[in-house]
VEXLO-518594 format. One line per 5 residues: number of its first residue (from 1); their letters; for each residue x, y, z of C-alpha. Coordinates in nm, 4 decimals, decimal comma, always signed. Each point is the difference from the previous one (the first is absolute). Layout:
<atoms>
NUM	a	X/Y/Z | ... $
</atoms>
This chain:
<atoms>
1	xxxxx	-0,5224/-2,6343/-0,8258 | -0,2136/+0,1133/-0,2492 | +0,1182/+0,0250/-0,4032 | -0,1113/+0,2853/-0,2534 | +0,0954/-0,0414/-0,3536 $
6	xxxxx	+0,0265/+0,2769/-0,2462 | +0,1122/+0,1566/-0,3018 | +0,1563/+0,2898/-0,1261 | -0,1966/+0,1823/-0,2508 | +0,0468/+0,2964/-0,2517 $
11	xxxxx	-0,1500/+0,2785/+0,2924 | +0,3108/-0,1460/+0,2672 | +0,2671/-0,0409/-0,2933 | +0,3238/+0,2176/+0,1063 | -0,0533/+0,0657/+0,3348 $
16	xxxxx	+0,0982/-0,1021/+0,3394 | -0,1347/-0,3224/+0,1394 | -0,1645/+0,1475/+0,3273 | -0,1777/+0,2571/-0,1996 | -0,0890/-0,2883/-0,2714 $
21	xxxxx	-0,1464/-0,1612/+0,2954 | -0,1860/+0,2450/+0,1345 | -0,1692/+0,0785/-0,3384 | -0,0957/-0,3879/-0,0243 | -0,1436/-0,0271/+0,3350 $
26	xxxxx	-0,1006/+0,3924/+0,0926 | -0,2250/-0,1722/+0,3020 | +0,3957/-0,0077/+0,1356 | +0,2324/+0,2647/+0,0944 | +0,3567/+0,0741/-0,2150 $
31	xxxxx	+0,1965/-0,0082/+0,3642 | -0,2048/-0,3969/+0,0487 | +0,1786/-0,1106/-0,2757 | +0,3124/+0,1576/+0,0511 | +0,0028/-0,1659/+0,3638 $
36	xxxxx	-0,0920/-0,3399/-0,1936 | +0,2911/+0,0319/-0,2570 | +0,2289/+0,0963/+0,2849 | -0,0739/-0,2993/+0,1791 | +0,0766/-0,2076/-0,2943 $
41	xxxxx	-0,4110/-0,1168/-0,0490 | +0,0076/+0,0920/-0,4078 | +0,1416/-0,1476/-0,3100 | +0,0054/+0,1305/-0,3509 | +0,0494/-0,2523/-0,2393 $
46	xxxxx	+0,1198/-0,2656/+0,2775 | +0,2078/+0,1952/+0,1611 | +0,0269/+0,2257/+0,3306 | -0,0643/+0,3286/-0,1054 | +0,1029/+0,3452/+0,1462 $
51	xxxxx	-0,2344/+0,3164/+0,0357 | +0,2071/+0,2365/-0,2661 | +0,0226/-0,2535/-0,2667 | -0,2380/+0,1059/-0,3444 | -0,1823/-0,2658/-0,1140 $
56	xxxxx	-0,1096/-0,0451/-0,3766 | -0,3350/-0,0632/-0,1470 | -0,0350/-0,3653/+0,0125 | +0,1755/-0,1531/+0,2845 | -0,1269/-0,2233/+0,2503 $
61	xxxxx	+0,0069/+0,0292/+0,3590 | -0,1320/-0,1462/+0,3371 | -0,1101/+0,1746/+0,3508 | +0,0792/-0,2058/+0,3343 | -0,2214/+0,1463/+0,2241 $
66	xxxxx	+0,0906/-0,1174/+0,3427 | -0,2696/-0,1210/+0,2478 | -0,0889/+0,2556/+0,2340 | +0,1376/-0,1359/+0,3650 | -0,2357/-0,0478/+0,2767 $
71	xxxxx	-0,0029/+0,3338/+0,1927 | +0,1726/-0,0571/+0,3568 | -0,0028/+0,3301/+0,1351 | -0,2380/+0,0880/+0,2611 | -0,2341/+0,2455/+0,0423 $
76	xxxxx	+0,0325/+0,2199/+0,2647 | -0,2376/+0,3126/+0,1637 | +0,1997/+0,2892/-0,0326 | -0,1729/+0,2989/-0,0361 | +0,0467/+0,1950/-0,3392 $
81	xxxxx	+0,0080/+0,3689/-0,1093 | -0,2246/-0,0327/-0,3040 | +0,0128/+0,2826/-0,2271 | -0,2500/-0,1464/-0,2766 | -0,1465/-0,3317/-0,0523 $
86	xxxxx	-0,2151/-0,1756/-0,2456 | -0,0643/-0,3264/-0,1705 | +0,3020/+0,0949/-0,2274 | +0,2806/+0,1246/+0,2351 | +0,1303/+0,0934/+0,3245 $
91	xxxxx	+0,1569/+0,3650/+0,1113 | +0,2152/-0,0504/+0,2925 | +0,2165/+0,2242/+0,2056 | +0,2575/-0,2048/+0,1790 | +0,1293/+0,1118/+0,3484 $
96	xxxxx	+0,3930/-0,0313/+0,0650 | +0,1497/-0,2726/+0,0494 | -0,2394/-0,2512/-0,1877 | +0,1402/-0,2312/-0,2239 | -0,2217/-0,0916/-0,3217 $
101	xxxxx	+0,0003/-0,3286/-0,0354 | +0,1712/-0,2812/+0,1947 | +0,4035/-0,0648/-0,0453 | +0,2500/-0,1358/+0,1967 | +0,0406/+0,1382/+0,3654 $
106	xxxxx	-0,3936/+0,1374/-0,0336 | -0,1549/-0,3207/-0,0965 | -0,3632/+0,2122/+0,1124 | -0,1490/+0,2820/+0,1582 | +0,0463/+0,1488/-0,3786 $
111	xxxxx	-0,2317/+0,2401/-0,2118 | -0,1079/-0,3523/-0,1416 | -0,0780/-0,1663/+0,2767 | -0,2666/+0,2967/+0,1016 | -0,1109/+0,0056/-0,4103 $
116	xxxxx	-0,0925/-0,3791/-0,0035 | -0,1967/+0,0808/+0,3485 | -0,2082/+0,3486/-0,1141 | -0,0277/-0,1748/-0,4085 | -0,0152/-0,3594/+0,1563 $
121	xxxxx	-0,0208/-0,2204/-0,4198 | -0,0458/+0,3147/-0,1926 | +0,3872/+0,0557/-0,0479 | +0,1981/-0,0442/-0,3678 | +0,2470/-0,3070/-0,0137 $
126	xxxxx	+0,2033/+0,0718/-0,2520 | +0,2998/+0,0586/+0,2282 | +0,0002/-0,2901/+0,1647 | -0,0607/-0,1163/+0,3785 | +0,2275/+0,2725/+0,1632 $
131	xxxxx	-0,1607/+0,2931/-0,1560 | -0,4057/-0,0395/-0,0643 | -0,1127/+0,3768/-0,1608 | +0,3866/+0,1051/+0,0087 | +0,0487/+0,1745/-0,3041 $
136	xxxxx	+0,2343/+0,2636/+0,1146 | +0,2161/+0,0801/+0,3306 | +0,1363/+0,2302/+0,2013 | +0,2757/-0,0326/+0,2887 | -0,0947/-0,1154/+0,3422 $
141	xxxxx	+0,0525/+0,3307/+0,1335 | -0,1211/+0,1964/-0,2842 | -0,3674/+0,1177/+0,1119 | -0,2418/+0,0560/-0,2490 | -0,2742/-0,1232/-0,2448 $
146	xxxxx	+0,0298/-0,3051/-0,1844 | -0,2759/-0,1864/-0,2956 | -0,0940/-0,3537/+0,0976 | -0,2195/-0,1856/-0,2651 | -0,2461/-0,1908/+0,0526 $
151	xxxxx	-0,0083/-0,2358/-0,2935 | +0,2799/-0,0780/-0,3030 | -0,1515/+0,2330/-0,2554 | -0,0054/+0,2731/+0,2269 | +0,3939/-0,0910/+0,0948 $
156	xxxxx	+0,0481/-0,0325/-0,3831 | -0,1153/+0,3167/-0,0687 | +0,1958/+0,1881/+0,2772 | +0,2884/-0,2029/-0,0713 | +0,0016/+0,1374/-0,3792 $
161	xxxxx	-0,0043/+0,3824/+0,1206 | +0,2428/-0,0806/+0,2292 | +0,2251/-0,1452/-0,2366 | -0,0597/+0,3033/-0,2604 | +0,0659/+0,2549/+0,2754 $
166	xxxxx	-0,3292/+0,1351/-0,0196 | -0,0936/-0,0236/+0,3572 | +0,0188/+0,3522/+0,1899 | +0,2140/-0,1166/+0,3049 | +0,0964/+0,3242/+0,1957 $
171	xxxxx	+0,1912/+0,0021/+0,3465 | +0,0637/+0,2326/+0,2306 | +0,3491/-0,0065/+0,2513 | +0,2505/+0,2107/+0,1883 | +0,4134/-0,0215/-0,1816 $
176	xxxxx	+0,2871/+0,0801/+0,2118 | +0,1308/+0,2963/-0,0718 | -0,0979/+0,2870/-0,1818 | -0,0623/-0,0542/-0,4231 | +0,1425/+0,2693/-0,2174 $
181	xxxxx	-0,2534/+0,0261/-0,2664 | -0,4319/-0,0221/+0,0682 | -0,0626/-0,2049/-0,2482 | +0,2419/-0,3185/-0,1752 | -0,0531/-0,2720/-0,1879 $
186	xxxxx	+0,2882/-0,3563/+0,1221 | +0,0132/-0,2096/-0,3490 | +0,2287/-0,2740/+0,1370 | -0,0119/-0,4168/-0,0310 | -0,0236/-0,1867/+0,2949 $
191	xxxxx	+0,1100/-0,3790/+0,0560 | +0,0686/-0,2077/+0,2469 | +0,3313/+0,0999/+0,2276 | +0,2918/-0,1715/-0,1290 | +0,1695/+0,0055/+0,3359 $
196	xxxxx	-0,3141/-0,0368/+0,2099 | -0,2923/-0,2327/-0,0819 | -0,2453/+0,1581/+0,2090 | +0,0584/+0,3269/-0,1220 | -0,0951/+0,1808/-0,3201 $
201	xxxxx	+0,2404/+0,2530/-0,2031 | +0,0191/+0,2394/-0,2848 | +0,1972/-0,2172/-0,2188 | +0,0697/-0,0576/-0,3835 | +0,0145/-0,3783/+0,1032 $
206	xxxxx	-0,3125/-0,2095/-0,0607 | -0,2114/+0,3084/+0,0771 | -0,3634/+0,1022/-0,1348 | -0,0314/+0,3628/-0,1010 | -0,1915/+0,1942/+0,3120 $
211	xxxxx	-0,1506/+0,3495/+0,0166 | -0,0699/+0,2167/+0,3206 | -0,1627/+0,3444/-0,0281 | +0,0664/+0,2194/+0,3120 | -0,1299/+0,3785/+0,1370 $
216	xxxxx	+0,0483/+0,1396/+0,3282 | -0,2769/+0,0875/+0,1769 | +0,1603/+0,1397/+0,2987 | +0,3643/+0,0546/+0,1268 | +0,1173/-0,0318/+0,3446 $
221	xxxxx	+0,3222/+0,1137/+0,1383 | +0,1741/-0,3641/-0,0670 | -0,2894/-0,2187/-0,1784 | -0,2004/+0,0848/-0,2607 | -0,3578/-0,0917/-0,0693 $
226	xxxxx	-0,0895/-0,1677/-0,3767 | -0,2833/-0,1444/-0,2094 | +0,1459/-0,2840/-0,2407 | -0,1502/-0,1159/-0,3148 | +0,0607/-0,3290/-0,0835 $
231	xxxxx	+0,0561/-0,0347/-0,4020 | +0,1238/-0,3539/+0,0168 | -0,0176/-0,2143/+0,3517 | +0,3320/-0,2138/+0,0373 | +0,0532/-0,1605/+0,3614 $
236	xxxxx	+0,0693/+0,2907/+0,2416 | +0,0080/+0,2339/-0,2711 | -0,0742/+0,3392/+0,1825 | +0,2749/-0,1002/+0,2975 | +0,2790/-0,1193/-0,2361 $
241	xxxxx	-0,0738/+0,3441/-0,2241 | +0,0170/+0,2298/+0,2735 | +0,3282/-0,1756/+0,1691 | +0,1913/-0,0445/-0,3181 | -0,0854/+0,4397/+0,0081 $
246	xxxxx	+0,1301/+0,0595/+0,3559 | -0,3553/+0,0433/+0,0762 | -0,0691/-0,3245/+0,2121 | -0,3698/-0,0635/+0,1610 | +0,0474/+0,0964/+0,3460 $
251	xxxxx	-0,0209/-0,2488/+0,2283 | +0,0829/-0,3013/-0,2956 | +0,2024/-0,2545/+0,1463 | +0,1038/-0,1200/-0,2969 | +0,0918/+0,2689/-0,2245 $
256	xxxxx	+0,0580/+0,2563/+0,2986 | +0,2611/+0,0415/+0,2478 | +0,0889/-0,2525/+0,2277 | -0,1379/+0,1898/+0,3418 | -0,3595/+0,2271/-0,0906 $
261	xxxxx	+0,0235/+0,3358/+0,0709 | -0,3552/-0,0279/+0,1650 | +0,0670/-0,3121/+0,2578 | -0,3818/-0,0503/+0,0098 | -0,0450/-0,0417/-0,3136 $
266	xxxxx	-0,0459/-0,3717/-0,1532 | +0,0335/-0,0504/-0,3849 | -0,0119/+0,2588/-0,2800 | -0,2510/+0,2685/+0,0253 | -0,1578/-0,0879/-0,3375 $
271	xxxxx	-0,3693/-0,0184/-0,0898 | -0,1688/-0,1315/-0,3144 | -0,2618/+0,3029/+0,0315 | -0,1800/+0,0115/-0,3421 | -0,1216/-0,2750/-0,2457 $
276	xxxxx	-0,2016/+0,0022/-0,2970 | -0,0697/-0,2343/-0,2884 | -0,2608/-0,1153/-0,2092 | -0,2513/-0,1939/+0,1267 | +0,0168/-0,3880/-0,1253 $
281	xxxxx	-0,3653/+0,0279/-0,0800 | -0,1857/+0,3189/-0,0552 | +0,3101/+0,1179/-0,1563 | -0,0219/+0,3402/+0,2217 | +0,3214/+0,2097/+0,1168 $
286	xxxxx	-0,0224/-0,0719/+0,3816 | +0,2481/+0,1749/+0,2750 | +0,0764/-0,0641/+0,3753 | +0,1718/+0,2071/+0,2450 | +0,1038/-0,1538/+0,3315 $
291	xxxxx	+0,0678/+0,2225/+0,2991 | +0,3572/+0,0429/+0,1587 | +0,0353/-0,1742/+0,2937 | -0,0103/+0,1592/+0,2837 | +0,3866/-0,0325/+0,1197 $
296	xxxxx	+0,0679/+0,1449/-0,3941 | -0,2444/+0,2846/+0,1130 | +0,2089/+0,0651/+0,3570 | +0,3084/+0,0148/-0,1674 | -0,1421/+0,2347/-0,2379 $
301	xxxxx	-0,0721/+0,2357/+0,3156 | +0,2985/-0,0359/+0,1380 | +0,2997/+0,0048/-0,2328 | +0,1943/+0,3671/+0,0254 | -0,0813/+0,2213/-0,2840 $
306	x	+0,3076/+0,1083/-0,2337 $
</atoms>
């Protein structure tokens, strides 16, 4: 355990401690800290502080960095869809049915387990031993293109557009059902289900404010296909929008109806098909497509016109 002292001065006075933080030490990301306050590693004037609380020009604090653990998981070559790569980052577009990083019941055979193979030390470690380069996710059988980093500023960096929102994360998928309007814009919180822990909800309870943009693209006699824009990016966020509409994903076990009105189908037919941000280093606008899937492609072809 490594401890950083510091001290509030006139430039932090007023505002919240993660942003304070992240103005003291800008080699480290806002969402760092917050993760560090939430885990109970900071003190303000002796005491365990909490992200929202101001802080005033002359207080004292103290950062317990933890010691980064001993990496057990294990490489493994899996072959990788690599959509752009350099000393920076990684573009990946994930097949179906991949897990990113390892959990319990998929302890490997996970995005990272092929990303420590393909980057072998050049991976960031600022999220720990499960999730080397992990600075965002998507579902296990979401398909689509992910950013791994390759070192912690590069993480930091992403991390802080990702936290403002600023990262163009577009999606394309099929909704039961037909949607009345082309265009609509879901403004709803989502939290944790009160009556089901592995399950998220639109609730007013312990929620986080979440954003999904939607436009049909193409309508089919009882699906409809849609590109989603993702304005904030809460845990299942396009799935919980689109159920809590009457729109579910087709083929989402979660959020959908209990028997698939496809029986071949296996998960959601979601893909993360567009991402662009700003490059940690050069600073330049960058954007990656990833192709549908073929099976996204068939069903394309073959669902009934309206």
């Amino acid at each position: 355990m490594q401890e950083i002292a510091f001290e509030i001065t006139e430039n932090e006075n007023g505002i919240r401690l993660d942003k304070a933080l992240s103005l003291l030490f800008p080699d480290k990301s806002r969402s760092y800290f917050q993760k560090l306050i939430q885990d109970g590693h900071v003190k303000i004037d002796g005491k365990i502080a909490k992200a929202k609380n101001s802080v005033s020009k002359g207080q004292s604090g103290l950062i317990e960095e933890p010691d980064l653990e001993e990496l057990s998981v294990e490489p493994e070559d899996i072959p990788l869809d690599i959509l752009y790569e350099d000393d920076d980052v990684l573009i990946v577009n994930k097949p179906k049915g991949m897990v990113v990083h390892p959990a319990p019941g998929h302890p490997n055979h996970t995005l990272v387990n092929a990303i420590m193979f393909h980057c072998r030390e050049d991976l960031s470690g600022i999220n720990g031993v499960i999730r080397p380069g992990i600075v965002h996710r998507i579902d296990q059988d979401t398909t689509g293109s992910l950013i791994i980093c390759k070192n912690d500023t590069s993480h930091n960096k992403i991390a802080e557009q990702i936290a403002e929102h600023s990262v163009n994360r577009r999606y394309l998928g099929i909704v039961q059902g037909n949607l009345k309007d082309d265009t609509g814009v879901i403004d709803a919180p989502i939290g944790r289900n009160p009556k089901d822990r592995k399950k998220m909800a639109v609730t007013p309870n312990n929620s986080k404010t979440a954003i999904t943009h939607y436009k049909v693209l193409e309508r089919f006699k009882n699906y409809t296909y849609c590109e989603f824009k993702l304005e904030t990016g809460r845990t299942h966020q396009i799935r919980v929008h689109m159920a809590s509409i009457g729109h579910p994903i087709l083929g989402d076990p979660l959020y959908g109806p209990k028997k698939c009105p496809i029986a071949h189908l296996q998960g959601q037919t979601l893909h993360a098909w567009k991402i662009g941000f700003i490059h940690p280093k050069t600073g330049e606008y960058m954007e990656f497509e990833a192709p549908l899937p073929e099976y996204f492609n068939k069903l394309l072809r073959t669902l009934p016109l309206q």
